[in-house]
N, CA and C of each residue as an Amber inpcrd file, in Angstrom:
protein
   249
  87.5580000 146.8900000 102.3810000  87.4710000 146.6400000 103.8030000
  86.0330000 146.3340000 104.2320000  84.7850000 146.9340000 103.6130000
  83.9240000 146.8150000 103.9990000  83.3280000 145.6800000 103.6590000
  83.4090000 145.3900000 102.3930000  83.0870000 143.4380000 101.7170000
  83.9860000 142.4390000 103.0970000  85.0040000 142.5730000 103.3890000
  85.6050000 141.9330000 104.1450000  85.1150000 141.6020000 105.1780000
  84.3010000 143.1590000 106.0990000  83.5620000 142.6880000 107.2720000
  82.1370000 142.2650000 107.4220000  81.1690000 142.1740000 105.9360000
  80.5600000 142.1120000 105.4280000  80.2810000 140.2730000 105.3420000
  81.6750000 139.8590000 105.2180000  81.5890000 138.5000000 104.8120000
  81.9260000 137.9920000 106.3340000  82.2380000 138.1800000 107.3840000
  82.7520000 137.8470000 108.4060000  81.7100000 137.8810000 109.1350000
  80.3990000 138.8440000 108.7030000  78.9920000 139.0290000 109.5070000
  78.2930000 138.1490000 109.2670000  77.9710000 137.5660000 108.0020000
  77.5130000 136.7690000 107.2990000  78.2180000 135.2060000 107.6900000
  79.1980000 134.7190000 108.0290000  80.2590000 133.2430000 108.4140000
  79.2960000 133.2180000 109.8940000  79.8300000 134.2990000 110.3980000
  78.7610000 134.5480000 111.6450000  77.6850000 134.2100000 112.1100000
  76.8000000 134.4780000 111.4670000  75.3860000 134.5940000 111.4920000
  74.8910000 133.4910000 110.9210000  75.8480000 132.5310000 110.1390000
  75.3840000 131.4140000 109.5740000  75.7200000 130.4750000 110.3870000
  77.1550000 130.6480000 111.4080000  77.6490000 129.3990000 112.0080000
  76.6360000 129.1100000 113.0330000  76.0360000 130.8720000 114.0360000
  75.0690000 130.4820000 115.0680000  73.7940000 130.1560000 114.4360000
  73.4820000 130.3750000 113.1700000  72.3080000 129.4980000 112.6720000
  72.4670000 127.9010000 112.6570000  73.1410000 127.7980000 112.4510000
  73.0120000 125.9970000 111.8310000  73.6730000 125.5930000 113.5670000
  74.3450000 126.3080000 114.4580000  74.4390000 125.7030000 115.8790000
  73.4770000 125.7950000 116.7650000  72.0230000 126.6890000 116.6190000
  71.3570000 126.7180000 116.7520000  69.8110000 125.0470000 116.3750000
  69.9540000 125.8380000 114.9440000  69.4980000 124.2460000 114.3420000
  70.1800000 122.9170000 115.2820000  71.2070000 122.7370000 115.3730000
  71.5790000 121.3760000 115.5400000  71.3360000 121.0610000 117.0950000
  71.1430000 122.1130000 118.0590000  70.8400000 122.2800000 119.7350000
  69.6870000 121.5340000 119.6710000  68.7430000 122.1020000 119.0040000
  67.3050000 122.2980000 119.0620000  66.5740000 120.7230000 118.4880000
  67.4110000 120.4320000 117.7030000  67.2160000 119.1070000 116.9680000
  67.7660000 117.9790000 118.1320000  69.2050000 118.3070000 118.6660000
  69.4910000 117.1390000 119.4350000  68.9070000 116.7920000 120.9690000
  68.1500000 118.4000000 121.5390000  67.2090000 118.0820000 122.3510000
  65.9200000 117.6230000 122.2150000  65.3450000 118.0020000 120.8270000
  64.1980000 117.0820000 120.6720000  64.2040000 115.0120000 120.6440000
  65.3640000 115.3390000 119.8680000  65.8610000 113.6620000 119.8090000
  65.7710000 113.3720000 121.4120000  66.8310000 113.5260000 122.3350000
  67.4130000 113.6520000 123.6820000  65.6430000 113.2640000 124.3080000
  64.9230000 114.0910000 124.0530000  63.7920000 114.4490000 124.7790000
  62.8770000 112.5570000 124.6770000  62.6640000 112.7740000 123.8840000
  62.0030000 111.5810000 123.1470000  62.5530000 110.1740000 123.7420000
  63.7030000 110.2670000 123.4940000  64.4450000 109.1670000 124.3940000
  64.4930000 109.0140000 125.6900000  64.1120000 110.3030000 126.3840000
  63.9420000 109.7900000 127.9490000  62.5030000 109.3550000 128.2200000
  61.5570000 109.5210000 127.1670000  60.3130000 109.1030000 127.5900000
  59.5730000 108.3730000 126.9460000  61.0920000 107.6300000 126.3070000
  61.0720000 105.9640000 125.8240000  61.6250000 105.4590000 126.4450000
  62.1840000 105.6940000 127.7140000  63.2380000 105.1430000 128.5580000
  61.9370000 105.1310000 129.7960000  61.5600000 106.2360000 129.8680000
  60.4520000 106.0220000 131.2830000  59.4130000 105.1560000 131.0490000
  59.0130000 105.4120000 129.7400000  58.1430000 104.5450000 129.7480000
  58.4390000 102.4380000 129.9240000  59.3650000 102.5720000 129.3340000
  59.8250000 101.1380000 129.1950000  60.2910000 100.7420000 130.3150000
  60.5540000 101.6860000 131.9580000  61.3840000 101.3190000 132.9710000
  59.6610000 101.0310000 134.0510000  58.3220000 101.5830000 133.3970000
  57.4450000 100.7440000 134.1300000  57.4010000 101.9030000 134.9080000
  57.7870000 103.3290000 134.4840000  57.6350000 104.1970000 135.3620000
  55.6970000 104.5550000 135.4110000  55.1450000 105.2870000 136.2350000
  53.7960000 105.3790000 136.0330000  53.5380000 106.4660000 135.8080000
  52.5050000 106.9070000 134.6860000  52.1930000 108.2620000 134.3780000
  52.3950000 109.2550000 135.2300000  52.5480000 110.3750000 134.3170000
  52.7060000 111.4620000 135.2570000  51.1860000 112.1740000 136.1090000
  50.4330000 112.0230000 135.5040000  48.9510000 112.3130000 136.0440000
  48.5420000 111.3780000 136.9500000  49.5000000 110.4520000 137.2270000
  48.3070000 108.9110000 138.0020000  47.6710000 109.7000000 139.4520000
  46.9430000 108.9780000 139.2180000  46.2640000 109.7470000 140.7040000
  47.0040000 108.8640000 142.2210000  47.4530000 109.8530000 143.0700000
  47.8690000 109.0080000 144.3940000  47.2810000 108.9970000 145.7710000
  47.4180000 107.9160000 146.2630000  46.4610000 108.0360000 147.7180000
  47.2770000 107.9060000 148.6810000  47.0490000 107.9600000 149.8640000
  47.4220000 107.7810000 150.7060000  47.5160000 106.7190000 151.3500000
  48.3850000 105.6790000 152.2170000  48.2130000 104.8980000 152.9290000
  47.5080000 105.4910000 154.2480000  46.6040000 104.5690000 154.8880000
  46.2020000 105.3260000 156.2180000  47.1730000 104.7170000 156.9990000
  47.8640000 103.3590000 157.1250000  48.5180000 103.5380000 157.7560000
  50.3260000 103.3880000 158.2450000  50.5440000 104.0450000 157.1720000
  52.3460000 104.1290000 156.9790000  52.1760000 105.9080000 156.3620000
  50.8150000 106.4310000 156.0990000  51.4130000 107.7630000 155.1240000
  51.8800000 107.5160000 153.7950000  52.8250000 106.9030000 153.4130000
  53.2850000 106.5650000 151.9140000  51.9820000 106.9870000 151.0240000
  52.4170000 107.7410000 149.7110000  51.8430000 107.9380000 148.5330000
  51.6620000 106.5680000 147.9560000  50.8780000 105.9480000 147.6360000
  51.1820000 104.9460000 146.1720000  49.8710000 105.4030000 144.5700000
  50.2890000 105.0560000 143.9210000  49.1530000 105.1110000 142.8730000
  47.6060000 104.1230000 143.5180000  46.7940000 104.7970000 142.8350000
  45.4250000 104.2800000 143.3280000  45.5520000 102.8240000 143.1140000
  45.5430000 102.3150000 141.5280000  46.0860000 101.2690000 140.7190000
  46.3080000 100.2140000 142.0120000  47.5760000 100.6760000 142.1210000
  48.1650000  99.5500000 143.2300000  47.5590000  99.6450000 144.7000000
  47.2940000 100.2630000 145.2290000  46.4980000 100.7030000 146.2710000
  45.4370000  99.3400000 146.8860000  45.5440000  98.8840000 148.0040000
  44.3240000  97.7430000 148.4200000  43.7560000  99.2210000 149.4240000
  42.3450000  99.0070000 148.8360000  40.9530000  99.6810000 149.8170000
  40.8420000  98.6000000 151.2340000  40.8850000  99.3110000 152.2410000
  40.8370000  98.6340000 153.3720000  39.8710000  99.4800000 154.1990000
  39.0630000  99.1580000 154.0140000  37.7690000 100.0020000 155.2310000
  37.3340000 100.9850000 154.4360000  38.0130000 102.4160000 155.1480000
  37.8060000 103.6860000 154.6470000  38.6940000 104.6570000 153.8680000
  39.4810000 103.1890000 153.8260000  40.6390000 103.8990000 153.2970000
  41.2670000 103.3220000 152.4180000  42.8930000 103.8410000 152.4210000
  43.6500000 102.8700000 151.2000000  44.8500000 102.2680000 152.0280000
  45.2180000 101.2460000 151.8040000  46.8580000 100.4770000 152.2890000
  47.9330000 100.9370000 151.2230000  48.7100000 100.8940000 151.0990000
  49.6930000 100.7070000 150.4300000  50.4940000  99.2310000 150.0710000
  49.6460000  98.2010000 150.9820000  50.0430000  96.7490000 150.5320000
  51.3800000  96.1260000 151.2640000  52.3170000  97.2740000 151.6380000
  54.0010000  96.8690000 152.4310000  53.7740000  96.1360000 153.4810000
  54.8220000  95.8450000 153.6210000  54.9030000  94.7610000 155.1420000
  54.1460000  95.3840000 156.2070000  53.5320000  95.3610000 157.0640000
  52.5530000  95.8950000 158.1090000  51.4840000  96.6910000 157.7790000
  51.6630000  97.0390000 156.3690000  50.4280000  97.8550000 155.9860000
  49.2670000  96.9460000 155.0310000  49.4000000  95.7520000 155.3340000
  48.0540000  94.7440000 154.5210000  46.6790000  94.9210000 155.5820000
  45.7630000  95.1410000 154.8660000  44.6880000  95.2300000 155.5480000
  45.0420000  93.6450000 156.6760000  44.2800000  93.5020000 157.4440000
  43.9080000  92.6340000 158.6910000  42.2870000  92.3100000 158.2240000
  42.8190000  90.4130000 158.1260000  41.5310000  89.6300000 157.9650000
  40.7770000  88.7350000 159.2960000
């Protein structure tokens, strides 16, 4: 009786091992792929630095950002600097 439950601890302990293994593996894969996916969709770093429009408010990345005076535009319809 005791080999019996012995071997049933052991089926056990091996099935949540290797279901373990295979979690851990298919979120690393999983992982990797979304930030081959962000990257390729033109998304912009996660660190980019953002400014402010002065005048709509909107965030944009600096990058894209037109400097207008003292400040930054965001470039959208009504927000182009004035020449």
């Amino acid at each position: 009786m005791l080999k019996i439950l012995l071997l049933i601890t052991i089926v056990v302990v091996a099935v949540l091992l290797v279901r373990n293994a295979l979690k851990a593996a298919s979120g690393k894969r999983d992982g990797a792929e979304d930030s081959a996916r962000d990257a390729s969709a033109g998304a912009p770093p996660a660190d980019a630095n953002l400014v402010r429009c002065g005048a709509c408010g909107a965030f944009v990345p600096k990058a894209d950002a037109v400097v207008a005076g003292t400040g930054y535009r965001c470039g959208g319809a009504g927000c182009a600097p004035k020449r």
